[in-house]
Every structure is written in C-alpha cells, then in structure tokens.
Residue, then its C-alpha position, 0 to 999 in steps of 0.5 A: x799577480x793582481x789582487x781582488x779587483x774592487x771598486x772605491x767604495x769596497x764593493x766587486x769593480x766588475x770592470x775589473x774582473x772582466x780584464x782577468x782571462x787567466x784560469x790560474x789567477x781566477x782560482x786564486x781570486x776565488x780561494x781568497x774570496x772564500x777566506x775573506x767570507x770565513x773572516x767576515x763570519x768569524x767577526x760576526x760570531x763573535x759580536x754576537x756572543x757578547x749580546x747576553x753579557x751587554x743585556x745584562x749590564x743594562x739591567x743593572x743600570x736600570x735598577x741604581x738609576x731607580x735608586x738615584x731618583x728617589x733619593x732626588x726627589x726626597x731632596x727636591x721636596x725639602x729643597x721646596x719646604x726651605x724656600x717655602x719657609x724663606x719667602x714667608x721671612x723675607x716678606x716680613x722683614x721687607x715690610x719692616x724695611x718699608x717702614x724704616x724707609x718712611x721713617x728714615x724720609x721723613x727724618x730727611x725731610x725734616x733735617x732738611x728743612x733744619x739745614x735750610x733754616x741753618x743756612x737762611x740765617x748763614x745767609x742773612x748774617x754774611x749779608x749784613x757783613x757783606x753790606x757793612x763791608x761793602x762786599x758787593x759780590x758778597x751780597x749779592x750771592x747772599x741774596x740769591x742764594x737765600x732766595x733759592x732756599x726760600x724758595x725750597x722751603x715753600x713758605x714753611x718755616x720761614x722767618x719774616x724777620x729774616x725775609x724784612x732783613x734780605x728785602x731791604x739789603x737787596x733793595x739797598x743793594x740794587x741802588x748801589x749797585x745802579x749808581x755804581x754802574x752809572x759812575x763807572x759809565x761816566x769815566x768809561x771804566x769798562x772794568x768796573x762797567x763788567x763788575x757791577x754789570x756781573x751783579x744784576x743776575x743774582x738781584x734777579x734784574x737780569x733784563x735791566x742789567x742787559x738793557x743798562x750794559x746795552x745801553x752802555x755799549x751803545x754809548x760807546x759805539x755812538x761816541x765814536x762814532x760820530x766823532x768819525x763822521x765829524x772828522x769826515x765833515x771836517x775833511x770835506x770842509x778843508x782844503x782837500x776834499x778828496x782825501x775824505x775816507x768814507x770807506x775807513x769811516x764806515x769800517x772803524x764803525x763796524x769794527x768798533x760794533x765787532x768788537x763790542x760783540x766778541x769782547x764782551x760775548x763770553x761774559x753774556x752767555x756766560x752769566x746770561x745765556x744766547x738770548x742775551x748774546x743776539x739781544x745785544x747784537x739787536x740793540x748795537x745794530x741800532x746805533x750801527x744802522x742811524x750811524x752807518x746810514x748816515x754815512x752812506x748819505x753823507x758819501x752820497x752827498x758829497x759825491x753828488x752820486x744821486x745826480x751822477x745816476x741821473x745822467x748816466x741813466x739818461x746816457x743809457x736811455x739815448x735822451x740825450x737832448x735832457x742830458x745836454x740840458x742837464x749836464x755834460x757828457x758823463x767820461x766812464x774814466x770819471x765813473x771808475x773812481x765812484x766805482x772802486x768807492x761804492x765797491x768798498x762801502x757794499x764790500x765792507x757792508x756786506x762782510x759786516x753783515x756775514x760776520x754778525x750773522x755768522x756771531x749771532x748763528x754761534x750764539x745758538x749753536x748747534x740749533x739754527x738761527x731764527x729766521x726772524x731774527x736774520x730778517x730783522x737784522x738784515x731789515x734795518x736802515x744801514x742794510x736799506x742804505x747799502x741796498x740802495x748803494x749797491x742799486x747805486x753800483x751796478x748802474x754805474x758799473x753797467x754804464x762803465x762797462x758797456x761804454x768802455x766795450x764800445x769804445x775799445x770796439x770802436x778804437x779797434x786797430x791791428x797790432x803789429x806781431x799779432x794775431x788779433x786786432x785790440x779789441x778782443x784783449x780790450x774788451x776781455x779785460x774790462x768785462x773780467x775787470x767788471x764782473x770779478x769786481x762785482x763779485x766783489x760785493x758779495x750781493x747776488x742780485x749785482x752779480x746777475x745784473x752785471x753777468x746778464x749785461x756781461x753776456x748780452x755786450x759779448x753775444x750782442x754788441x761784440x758779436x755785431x762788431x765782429x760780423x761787421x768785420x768779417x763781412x768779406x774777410x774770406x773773400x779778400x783773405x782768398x784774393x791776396x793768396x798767390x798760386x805761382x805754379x798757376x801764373x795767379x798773382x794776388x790781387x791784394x797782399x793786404x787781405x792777408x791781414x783780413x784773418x785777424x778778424x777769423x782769430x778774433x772770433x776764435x780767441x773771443x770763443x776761447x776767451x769766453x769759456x776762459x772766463x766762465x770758468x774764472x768767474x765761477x771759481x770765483x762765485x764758488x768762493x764769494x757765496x756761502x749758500x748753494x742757491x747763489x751759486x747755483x743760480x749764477x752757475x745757470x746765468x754763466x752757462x749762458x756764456x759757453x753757449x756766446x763762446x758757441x756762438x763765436x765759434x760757430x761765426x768763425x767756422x762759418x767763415x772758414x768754410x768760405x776760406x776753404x771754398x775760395x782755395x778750392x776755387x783757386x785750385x780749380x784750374x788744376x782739378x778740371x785737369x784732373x778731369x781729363x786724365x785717363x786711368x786705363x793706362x796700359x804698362x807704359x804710360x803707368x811706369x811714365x806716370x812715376x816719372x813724370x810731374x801729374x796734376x796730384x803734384x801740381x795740385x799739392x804744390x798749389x795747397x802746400x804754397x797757399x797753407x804756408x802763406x796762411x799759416x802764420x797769418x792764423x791761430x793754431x785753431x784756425x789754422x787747424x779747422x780750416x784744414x778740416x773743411x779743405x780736406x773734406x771738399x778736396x776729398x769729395x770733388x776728387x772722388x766725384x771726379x774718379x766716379x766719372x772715369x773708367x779704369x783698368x787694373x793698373x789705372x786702380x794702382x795708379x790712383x793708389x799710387x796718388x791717394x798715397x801720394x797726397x796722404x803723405x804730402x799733406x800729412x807733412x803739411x797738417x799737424x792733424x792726421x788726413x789719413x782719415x780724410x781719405x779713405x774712402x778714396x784710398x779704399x776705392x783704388x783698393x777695389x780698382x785694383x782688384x785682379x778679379x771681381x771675387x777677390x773682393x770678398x777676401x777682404x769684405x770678410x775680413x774679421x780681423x778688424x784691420x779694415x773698417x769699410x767706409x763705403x756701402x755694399x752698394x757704392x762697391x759694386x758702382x765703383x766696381x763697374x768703372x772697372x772696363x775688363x769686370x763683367x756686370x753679371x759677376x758685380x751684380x752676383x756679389x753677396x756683400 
C-alpha cells in the first residue's frame, strides 16, 4: 500500500493524492495524518515547556557579565595611570639620550680630526721613504692619499710643514716619473710605458698621462706604419710592381690601430674611466686617418685609377671621339682587377670602422654612444678617402657590369641540349657576381647604385633583347609543328628551336625573384641598422615587379602559340560545324563505332603538344596549356550553341567532353576537368528526359555540383533541345 503521497519539499503532492481511488487506502492515509498532527503537537508542547527554564538562565548571565565589567573597567583606568607615568619617564630619559647623542658626535668628529692628522704624518713618513727608496708606487699613493685627508679636513688643523713636504716629493715626483715615461718610450718598453703611465692619476695629472700615453701609442701606430708604406714604395719600385699589396698595407694599419685599443683599453677604463677610452680612439684615428689616406692615394696613383675613371665615364657618356683622343678603348676584363682591389680596400675600410665603433659604443655601455662622437669619428680624412674610393668602385663596377651584359646579349648562341640560349645564365651571373660584390662593401649608397643599375639592365637592356628575339618566335614556333593526320607538313623544322627564347623569358622570370630573394638574404646579413635593410628591401621589390614583367612578355607569347595551334587545327573544328547531334539510335550506337572529328581533333593536340614538350620548360609548357584549353573549350562551345539537339545527340556530347577530358588529361600534367565543365554541364542539360528534371539537380544542396552556367544560359541551352516545349523552359524558376 502506498504511503502519504508528498511532494520534495515535504508538503501534500496533490498530484499524488488525486491517483488514490481506493476507499480503504484513503482511511488509512487519513488515520496517519491524524497521527503525525498529534506528534507534531506533542513536539510543540514540549519545547514550550522549557521557556521558563531558558528565561531564567538568561537573567543570571546578565547579573555575572555586570560583574565582570566593572572589574574591567577598575583595570583599565590603572592600565591608563601606568602609561600616563611611563610616558613622562620615557621622555626624559629621551632627552638625556639626546645630549649624550651631541656629545657622543662631537667626541667623533674630534678623534676623527686626530686620526687624519695621525694618518697625514703616516703619509708623509712613507712618502719620505718611499722617495728614498725609489718606491714610486709607493709615492704616489702617498701623495694621493694625503690629499684626500687634506681635503677632510678642510683646512683645519693642517700642518704647512707637512704640506711643504708633500709639494716638493710630488713636484720631484711628477719629474721622475715624466722622465721615466720618455726613457721607457725611447726603447719602446711597453711594460714600463704602462708602469709609469699608471702613476699620472694619483699625481692628479690624468690629462697628461693620457695625452703622453696617447701620444706614445701613436708613435707606435706611426712607426709602423710608414714603415709599411716604405715597403709598399719599394715594391712599386722593383721589378714586380704588381706584386705591391695595398690591401695588406692598409689592413696591417688597421690591425695595429685595433690592437692598441683592445690591449690597452682594460687599463684606461680601469684607472681612468670611458671617457678616457673614446678620447684614445680619437687621438689614433688621427694617425690612422694621415696613414690610411695616404695609402689609398698612393693605391690611386700607382693604378692610374683617376685616369681609368675618366675614360670609363667617357665610355658610359657614348663621347667616344674624346676617348679615341684620350685613350684606348677601355676592356671590362681589365676593370675586374681594379674591381676585386677597390672591394677589399672599401671591405676592410668599412669593417675597420664598424669594429672601433662597435669598442667605442662598449666604452659607454649600457648608455648610447654620442652621436658627435660617431660623426667626428666617421669625419676624418681616411673615411673621405675611402668615400671616395668607393665613389671610385661603383663607376667601375657600373661599367664592368653593364658592358658585360651587353656583350653576353650580343654573343648570345644556342646551346646544344638546352633549353635556353646563353645569354640568360650569362647575364644572371654577372648581375649576381656584381651586386653580391657590392654588398660586399657594406656602403648603402653602393649597394643602391648598383641595385638601380641591376634593375634597369634586366627591365631595360635585357628586356629589349629578349623582345627583340621573340619578335616572331610564335609564329615561326606554329609554322615548324606538323599535323600529319591533316596532310600539314611544316614548313620549317628549325622554328622549333624559336622556344628557346619563350624559356628565356620564363627562366629569366624565375631567375629574378631567385635572386631578389639571395640578395636580400644577403643584405639582411651586411647591414646592422633596420633602415638599411629596409631601404634596399623597397629598391629589391623593384625586382619581383621586372620577374612580372618577364612573365607577363613570355605568357603574351604563349597565347599567340595557342592561337596559331588552334588555327592549324581549324580544318578539324569547321568539321565539327557540320556534325549533326539530333541523332536517332543508330547513328548514336555507330557514333561509338566509328572515328568522329573529337578523336581527330585530340589526335591532332596530342601530336602538336608532344612535339613541344621537349622544346619547353615545364612552366611554359604548362601555361601554354592554360591558353589552349581555354580557347579549345570556348570555340567548341560556341559551336554546340549553334546546334540543334535531341536527347541521344545530349549523350552524344557527353560522351565527347568525357572523351576529350580524359585524352587530354593523359597529355597534361594539369587537371583539364575544369577546363570543361561548362561544356560537361551543357550535355547534362541536353540530356535531360524532361524540362523539369532540371530542377532536381539545380536544387541540389549537396554541393556535389557547383553551376558554372547562369540561370539564363540553361534555359538558352535548354531551347536547342528540339522535342522541349518553349513555354515550359521559359516557366522555369531557377
């Protein structure tokens, strides 16, 4: 028997109750819900019985917690008297504590005033010995040190005797020690150079001792210096000129100028400080610029540079009549010697200077380096010589590059088992030979003069050559293809050999962006500053849009290709004009029979693409497809447009679009499905069996066909169809 029926949240589920329909289970429900009402009641009762009890336990706590505050608040107030009491002691025994503060400093200050006297005389006596004894380091931390307790004492308790005794031992001192200094500088004793070099601080003559250890390194630098041009002299002098090394001249300066700085820089900072380190570098980039720049005339002179600039900037003006009158004809093979010397004096100028920068920038670390201070540095004359040598470079290497691509255009000549005539790989290794050795002088001013004459021989000169070239390459490529099926000889073989100059164009387009992207690499790892590689990155995009241009001329040619093939194939196209697709049963079970013009017409393709395919790169190869396709696909669609069809001439041209689909597909390393589905969609709608079965397949979500015809041109379509009624295409709501 079911229980009181109740709902979760203990009260009547009246839902519940209204499922009991049994008398007997109704009384006995009632009975128990009298029960539980008398035990609720007797729980009721009993609590309340306890209410006198709980009233009176509250009065007694109220009574003890009375109790309890009182006696808290007796404590609190002798807790206030007890502090009151102790504040008063406290600040008397701070001003107490105050005096003995005063008193205690005062002490101080006087045992300190005793101690410095103490340590004066200390001074004085290990001065006088260390002068006897000739202890110079002695002496000198002497002096220094009873300078500065001189200078704590402010004047107060000195003694003058003690003062005359320390000026005379200093003055006596700084002698010596400037006498010593020049002896060592006079047997180049580099040991006791640094020893006597170490005592001009704690003299407090820190600028001479810099400028006399400055002075000392240059000597050095100097000495060797031109004792490196001498040799250099004698070496143009003998009998082998040519074997005079400007480049290891010039890179035995910088190295000695190097090592100076690192050797020797520890020390300076150590005892001296940053300033000490750049003011160094300052006084040996003198020497190193009067050195320096006087090789680089020298290098000039001997190489008759000047006059070889003169005549290759008459060759570049055309003025050729004063050349003739000045000189000879100036042979690009005899500038790359220049070139690979000039390159190596710019190279190893330009790493001189990024390496005493990159010393001068850690002298200073972690603040920046002044920008005074680099400008200075990069104004002297050795930095004017070697702009002007690399002045000197890039007309040079201008010439050397534009004359070799001319003449690698003018020698161009097939090679044999090749795809491309010599010039391409000709003229892509020296405009890579050129610019990558521009880079090599780490200047951005070079770099961009040759990257702009870079551009303008490959978007310009090469350009015109390779027009020039293809000027009737299509049209002799067509003539020398034969078509045997259509009784088509050609009429010169040799033309094959006209799509050497389509590859050119398409490896040239290749070669471009090949090389844009080497030579940013390269710049990339050349130039430090994010503004130099930005600005030759914005001067190397010039070169994707010449690799543009290329292609653009070699796709232009290619679609005259694909003109001529379908030209040649026309004969087999007008066939297909006269084709009949309203075919009754018979002629559409002969149709699978026999030979129709769709396999003539493959035949045709198929023999003209073999004969090409070796004859083109992949690329052009591939993209003539693309073109060929494209027009195959549009004229036999405009052809079928001009038709009339019944269901089975529908099959019909399904059954040829499969046909040429898959021939060509074997042909093409490309997908041509795509090619032709708008014909393959048109024989779908001519084979329909009613003009309503359209719409099953127009409103298919399954994705599984993606129309490439409009509503409209269905419906054209669909009227070539001669059993379809006009008035039902024309109610189609597609």
């Amino acid at each position: 028997m079911p229980g009181l029926p109740s709902a979760a949240g203990g009260g009547v589920d009246w839902a519940a109750v209204d499922t009991v329909t049994n008398p007997n289970d109704i009384n006995r429900l009632f009975h128990e819900a009298l029960a539980t009402e008398r035990s609720i009641e007797a729980g009721l009762d009993q609590m309340l019985s306890k209410r006198g009890a709980l009233e009176g336990e509250f009065l007694k706590l109220k009574d003890q917690a009375a109790e309890v505050l009182e006696v808290a608040s007796a404590d609190a107030d002798q807790l206030l008297a007890s502090v009151q009491s102790t504040s008063e002691l406290a600040n008397q025994i701070s001003s107490k504590v105050r005096e003995l503060d005063i008193a205690q400093t005062r002490v101080k200050h006087v045992l300190d005033g005793i101690n410095v006297i103490m340590s004066c005389g200390g001074c004085v006596r290990n001065l006088q010995r260390a002068t006897r004894e000739n202890d110079y380091e002695t002496a000198a931390q002497s002096i220094e040190e009873f300078r500065k307790l001189e200078g704590m004492m402010a004047g107060e308790g000195a003694d003058p005797e003690q003062e005359k005794i320390v000026t005379e031992c200093a003055t006596s001192l700084e002698n010596t020690v400037r006498a010593k200094f020049d002896e060592a500088v006079d047997r180049r004793d580099h040991n006791e150079v640094l020893r006597f070099f170490k005592l001009f601080k704690p003299l407090q003559r820190k600028e001479e001792g810099l400028q006399r250890f400055s002075a000392y390194l240059k000597v050095l630098v100097g000495v060797r210096a031109r004792q490196g041009y001498q040799d250099l002299s004698d070496a143009l002098e003998g009998p082998n000129p040519d074997q005079a090394d400007f480049v290891g001249c010039l890179t035995a300066l910088f190295k000695d100028v190097a090592v100076a700085v690192e050797e020797n820089e520890q020390i300076l900072f150590e005892f001296y400080g940053e300033n000490a380190v750049l003011d160094l570098i300052a006084s040996l980039q003198q020497e190193c610029d009067a050195q320096g720049s006087r090789i680089i005339q020298r290098f000039l002179e001997a190489k008759k540079l000047l006059r070889l600039v003169k005549e290759v900037g008459l060759k570049k003006n055309k003025d050729m009549a004063l050349m003739a009158a000045s000189a000879t004809l100036v042979d690009p093979r005899d500038v790359e010697g220049y070139l690979e010397e000039v390159l190596l004096l710019c190279q190893r100028s330009e790493e001189y200077n990024l390496f005493m920068l990159g010393k001068m920038a850690d002298a200073v670390a972690p603040k920046t380096l002044s920008p005074v201070r680099e400008t200075s540095f990069r104004g002297g004359q050795l930095s004017v010589s070697a702009r002007e040598l690399t002045g000197y470079y890039v007309t040079l290497e201008e010439y050397y590059m534009e004359e070799n691509v001319r003449k690698a255009i003018d020698i161009d000549e097939q090679v044999p088992d090749a795809l491309t005539t010599s010039m391409v790989d000709d003229v892509f290794f020296i405009l890579k030979k050129c610019s990558t050795r521009a880079m090599a002088t780490a200047s951005v001013q070079c770099v961009l003069s040759i990257l702009g004459l870079l551009i303008t021989l490959l978007g310009q000169t090469f350009m015109d050559a390779l027009r020039q070239k293809l000027s009737g390459a299509s049209t002799r490529l067509v003539a020398a293809i034969s078509f045997p099926l259509l009784g088509d000889t050609p009429q010169d073989e040799s033309g094959l050999e006209a799509a050497v100059y389509l590859n050119n164009a398409d490896v040239a387009a290749s070669y471009a962006l090949k090389l844009k992207s080497e030579l940013g690499t390269y710049a990339t790892d050349v130039f430090r500053l994010v503004k130099d590689r930005d600005v030759v990155a914005s001067v190397l995009s010039d070169m994707a849009k010449t690799s543009g241009d290329l292609r653009a001329v070699c796709n232009h040619c290619l679609d005259q290709v694909a003109d001529g093939l379908l030209s040649r194939v026309k004969p087999t196209l007008d066939e297909a004009a006269g084709v009949s697709y309203d075919l009754s049963e018979v002629e559409y079970d002969a149709n699978e029979l026999q030979e129709t013009w769709v396999q003539r017409l493959l035949a045709e393709l198929e023999s003209a693409l073999t004969q090409l395919q070796p004859k083109l790169t992949a690329d052009n190869h591939g993209n003539l497809l693309n073109p060929v396709l494209d027009r195959l696909a549009s004229r036999i669609e405009a052809l079928m447009m001009r038709k009339k069809f019944n269901q089975l001439g529908g099959f019909q041209l399904d059954r040829d679009v499969r046909a040429l689909v898959g021939r060509l597909s074997e042909v093409c390393q490309r997908t041509v499905r795509d090619k032709f589905s708008r014909l393959s969609q048109m024989a779908t709608v001519l084979g329909l069996q009613t003009v309503d079965e359209i719409l099953d397949y127009w409103a298919d979500d399954s994705g599984t066909v993606t129309w490439r015809l409009s509503p409209g041109e269905i419906k054209s379509i669909m009227r070539l169809r001669q059993d379809f009624q006009d008035s039902k295409i024309a109610a189609l709501m597609l």
